[in-house]
C-alpha positions, -999 to 999 in steps of 0.1 A, spaced: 215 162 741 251 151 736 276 158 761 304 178 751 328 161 731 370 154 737 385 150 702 426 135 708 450 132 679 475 111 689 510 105 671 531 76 676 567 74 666 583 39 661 591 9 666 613 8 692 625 -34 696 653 -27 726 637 -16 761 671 5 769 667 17 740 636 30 740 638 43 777 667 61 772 647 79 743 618 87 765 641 102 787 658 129 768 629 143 747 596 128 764 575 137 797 541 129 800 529 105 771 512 69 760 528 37 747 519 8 732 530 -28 728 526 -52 701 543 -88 701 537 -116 713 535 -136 744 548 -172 751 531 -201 735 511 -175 706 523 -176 671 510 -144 657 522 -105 667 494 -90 680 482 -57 700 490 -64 735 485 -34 760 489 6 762 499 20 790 503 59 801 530 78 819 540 112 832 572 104 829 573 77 803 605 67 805 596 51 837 578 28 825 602 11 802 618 -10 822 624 -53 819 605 -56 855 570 -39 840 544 -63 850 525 -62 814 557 -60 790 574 -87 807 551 -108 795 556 -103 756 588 -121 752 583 -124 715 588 -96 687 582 -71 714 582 -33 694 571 -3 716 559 28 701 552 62 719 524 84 718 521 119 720 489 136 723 486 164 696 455 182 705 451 207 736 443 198 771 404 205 778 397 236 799 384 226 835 389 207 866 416 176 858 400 150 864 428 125 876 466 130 882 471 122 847 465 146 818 426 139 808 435 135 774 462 112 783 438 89 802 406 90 775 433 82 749 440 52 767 407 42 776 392 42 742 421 18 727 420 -6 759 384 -8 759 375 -14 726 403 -32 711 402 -56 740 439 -51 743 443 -87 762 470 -74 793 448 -42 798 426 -49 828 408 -18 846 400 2 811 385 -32 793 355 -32 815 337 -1 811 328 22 786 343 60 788 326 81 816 327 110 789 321 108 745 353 106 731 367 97 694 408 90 690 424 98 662 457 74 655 489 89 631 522 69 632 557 81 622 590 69 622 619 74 648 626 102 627 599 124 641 592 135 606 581 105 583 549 96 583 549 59 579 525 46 547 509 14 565 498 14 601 518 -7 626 494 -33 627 461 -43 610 444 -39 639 458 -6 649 420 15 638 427 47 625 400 62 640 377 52 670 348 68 681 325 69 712 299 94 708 279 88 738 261 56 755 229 52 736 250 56 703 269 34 676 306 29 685 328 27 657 363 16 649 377 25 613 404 17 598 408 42 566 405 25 532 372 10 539 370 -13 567 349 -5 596 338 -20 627 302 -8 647 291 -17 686 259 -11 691 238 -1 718 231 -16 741 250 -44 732 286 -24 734 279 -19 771 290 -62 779 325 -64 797 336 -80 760 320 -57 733 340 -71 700 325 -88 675 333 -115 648 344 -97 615 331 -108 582 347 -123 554 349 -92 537 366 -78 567 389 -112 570 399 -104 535 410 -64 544 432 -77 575 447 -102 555 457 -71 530 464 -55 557 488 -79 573 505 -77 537 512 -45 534 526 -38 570 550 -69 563 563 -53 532 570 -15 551 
């Protein structure tokens, strides 16, 4: 039987390009709450997903000393997440909110977010599936294309012995199968077809 299942919305409002910027935004209106960094790091030449981190006071963790952002020095944009569903009932199962920590998991582990460390090495200890919106500093507009093309829309762990799937609305899809998914490095090579729908993509995002 499937375990019970946590479902997390999560919406992310951004970019943010200036660290003191950004920090002294978390600090007015956010407490406990996710962020993620895209950019890139010395010696790369594209902007890619980098690392998302959690906080229970977010603002905290925006600073120019923070071991993982430090290290994109290069089109660096931040953007925060707030989780939009309610807290499961029960015993917490770390200091941080559950949802908070799931959230992250799912996105470190199978995105292969390259600074994550811990969170890229095992799968979930519970089935999971994310569910990614993104606005605008605004807090009110809903932004048309995603931050990045490999920002899923969606990604969903249903439990061990099951396909994992990323998806990325509009068509494009990614499976991990068991028991293959269960390696330290679960992704795979996309198709051409795919190659073609991040190219799109990558397009689209630069024209937002």
């Amino acid at each position: 039987m499937i375990s019970k299942h946590l479902m997390i919305a999560v919406n992310w409002y951004g970019p943010y390009w200036d660290l003191d910027e950004v920090r002294a935004e978390a600090r007015a209106n956010w407490n406990h709450g996710l962020y993620m960094c895209i950019g890139m790091r010395p010696y790369q030449r594209k902007v890619s997903m980098q690392y998302i981190g959690i906080g229970g006071a977010v603002h905290t963790r925006m600073t120019h000393d923070h071991h993982k952002l430090r290290e994109v020095t290069r089109e660096r944009a931040i953007w925060l997440g707030d989780i939009a569903t309610a807290e499961p009932s029960g015993k917490r199962l770390k200091a941080t909110k559950t949802t908070l920590d799931y959230a992250e998991w799912v996105h470190a582990r199978f995105m292969q977010l390259p600074l994550n460390e811990k969170k890229t090495k095992k799968l979930p200890s519970r089935s999971v599936t994310v569910l990614n919106r993104w606005f605008k500093t605004d807090y009110e507009t809903l932004r048309k294309n995603r931050p990045h093309p490999d920002w899923p829309d969606l990604i969903d762990y249903p439990d061990h012995d099951m396909p994992a799937r990323m998806i990325w609305f509009g068509g494009r899809q990614q499976y991990f199968h068991a028991p293959d998914y269960a390696r330290p490095e679960p992704a795979v090579l996309p198709s051409k077809r795919v190659r073609v729908s991040i190219e799109v993509a990558e397009q689209e995002a630069s024209e937002d």
